[in-house]
N, C-alpha and C positions, 0 to 999 in steps of 0.2 A: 613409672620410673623404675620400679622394683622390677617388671619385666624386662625390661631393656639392658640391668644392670646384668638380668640372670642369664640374657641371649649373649651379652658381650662374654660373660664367664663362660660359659658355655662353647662357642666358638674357640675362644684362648686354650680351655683345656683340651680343647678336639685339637689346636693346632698343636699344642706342646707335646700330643701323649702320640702326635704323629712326626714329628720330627723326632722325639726319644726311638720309636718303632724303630725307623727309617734309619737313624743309624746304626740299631742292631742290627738290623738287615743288612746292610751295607756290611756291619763287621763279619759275617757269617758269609757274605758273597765271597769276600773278600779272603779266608779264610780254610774255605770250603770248597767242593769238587760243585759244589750247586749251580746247574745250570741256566746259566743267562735268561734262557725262556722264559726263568720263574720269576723275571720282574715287573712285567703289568699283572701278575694275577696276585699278588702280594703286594702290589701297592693298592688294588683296588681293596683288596681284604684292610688291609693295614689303615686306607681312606674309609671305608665302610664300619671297624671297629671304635675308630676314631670318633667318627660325629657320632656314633649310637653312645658312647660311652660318655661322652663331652653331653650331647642333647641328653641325658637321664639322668647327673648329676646335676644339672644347671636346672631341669623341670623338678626338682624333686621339694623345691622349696616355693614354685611357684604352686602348687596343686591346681591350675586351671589352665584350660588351652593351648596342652601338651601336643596336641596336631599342628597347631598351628606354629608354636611356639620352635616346635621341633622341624619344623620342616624348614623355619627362617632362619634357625642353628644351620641343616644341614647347605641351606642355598648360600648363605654368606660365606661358610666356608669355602663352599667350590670357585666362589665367587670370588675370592680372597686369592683362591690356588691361580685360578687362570688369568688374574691381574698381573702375579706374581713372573709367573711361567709366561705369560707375554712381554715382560718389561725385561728377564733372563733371555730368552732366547729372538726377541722380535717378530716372534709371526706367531699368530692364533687363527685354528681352523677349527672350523666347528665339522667335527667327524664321527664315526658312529663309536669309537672310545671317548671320543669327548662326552657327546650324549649319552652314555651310559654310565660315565661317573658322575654328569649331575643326576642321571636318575638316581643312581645309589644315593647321593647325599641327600634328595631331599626324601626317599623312603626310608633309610637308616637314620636320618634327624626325627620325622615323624614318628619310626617306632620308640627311637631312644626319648620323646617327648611323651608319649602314653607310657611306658615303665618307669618314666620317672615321675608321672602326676599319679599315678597305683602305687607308686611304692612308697609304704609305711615306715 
């Protein structure tokens, strides 16, 4: 029970700390001479700081089976985004940015779940 309380935290904070990002980005596009280009490589940064930072606060109190733990943070995430992004826009493809943001999620969940089972 205590794991499952600590993946749902965990996920919520990966979502909150990427919508806060997301709008400063957005303020700075918006604001700024910064070109357009710079939006999937900053959202994927932005998606990748997120679940690491979400999965190693959430692992930090569990100390055990931060691989695992961490990689179910980073998958329900993405999992959560392209539910989302498919009920916004109506069509979901699976394309090689789609698979490369679940990869990041569940290898940025994974790392963020071992630094947070090591961290003292």
């Amino acid at each position: 029970m205590e794991t499952t309380k600590n993946i749902v935290k965990g996920v919520g904070i990966s979502l909150l700390l990427t919508v806060i990002l997301l709008i400063i980005f957005s303020l700075i596009l918006t604001y700024t001479n910064i070109s357009e280009n710079t939006i999937n490589p900053v959202i994927m940064i932005i998606t990748a700081l997120s679940i690491l930072i979400g999965s190693s606060l959430s692992n930090t109190k569990i100390k055990k089976n931060g691989l695992m733990n961490g990689g179910i943070i980073g998958g329900i995430y993405i999992l959560l985004l392209y539910i989302v992004s498919s009920l916004l826009n109506w069509k979901f493809s699976l394309n090689i940015q789609s698979i490369l943001m679940i990869v990041i999620g569940m290898v940025f969940g994974i790392l963020g779940g071992i630094i947070g089972v090591n961290k003292k």
